[in-house]
C-alpha positions in Angstrom: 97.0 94.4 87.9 96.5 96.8 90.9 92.8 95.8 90.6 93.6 92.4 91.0 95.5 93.2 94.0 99.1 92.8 92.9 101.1 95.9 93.0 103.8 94.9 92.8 103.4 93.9 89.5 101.4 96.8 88.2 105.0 98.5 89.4 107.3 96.4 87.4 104.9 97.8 84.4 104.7 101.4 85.3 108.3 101.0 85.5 108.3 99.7 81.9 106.4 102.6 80.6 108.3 105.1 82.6 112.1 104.3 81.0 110.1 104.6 77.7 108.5 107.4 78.4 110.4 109.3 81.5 107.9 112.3 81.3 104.9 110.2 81.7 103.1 112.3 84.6 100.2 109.7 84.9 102.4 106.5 84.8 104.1 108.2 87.2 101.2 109.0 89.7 99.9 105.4 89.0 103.0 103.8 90.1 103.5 105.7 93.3 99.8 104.6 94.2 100.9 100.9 93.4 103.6 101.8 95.7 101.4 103.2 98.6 99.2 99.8 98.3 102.3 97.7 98.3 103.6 99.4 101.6 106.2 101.3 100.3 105.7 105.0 101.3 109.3 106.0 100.5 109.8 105.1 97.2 105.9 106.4 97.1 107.1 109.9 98.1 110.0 109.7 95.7 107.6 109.1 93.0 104.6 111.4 94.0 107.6 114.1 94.3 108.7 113.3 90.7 105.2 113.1 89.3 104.8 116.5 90.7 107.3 118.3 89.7 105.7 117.1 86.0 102.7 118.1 86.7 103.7 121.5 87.4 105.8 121.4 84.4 103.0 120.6 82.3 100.7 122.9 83.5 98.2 120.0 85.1 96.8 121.5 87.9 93.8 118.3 88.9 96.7 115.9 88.9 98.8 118.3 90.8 96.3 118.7 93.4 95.6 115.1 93.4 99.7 114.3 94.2 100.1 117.1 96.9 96.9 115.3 98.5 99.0 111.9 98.5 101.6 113.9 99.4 100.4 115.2 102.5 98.7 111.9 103.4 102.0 110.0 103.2 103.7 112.9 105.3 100.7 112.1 108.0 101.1 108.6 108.2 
């Protein structure tokens, strides 16, 4: 969906797959990048900060450097 240029409803997906599976790091990442394309940093950063605190948890350290990345670009925008 995101590659056919609607976020928005990649999001309602990831959002699926997320109350299934609420430690889904990558769903989680995926959804805050949906969110970023669909304009909506805050609930991006929300996201990115919940995907990274998974990340962490489950010792991924190339997605965790990916988020803080995203991270830090949101916090420059």
């Amino acid at each position: 969906l995101m590659e056919e240029g609607k976020p928005d409803e990649a999001i309602s997906m990831f959002e699926i797959c997320l109350k299934k599976k609420p430690d889904w790091m990558l769903a989680s990442i995926l959804k805050a990048k949906c969110l970023i394309a669909a304009n909506r940093k805050g609930e991006a950063k929300s996201e990115l900060h919940l995907a990274l605190k998974l990340a962490i948890e489950q010792e991924h350290e190339g997605p965790e450097s990916e988020v803080r990345k995203l991270l830090e670009t949101l916090s420059q925008a």
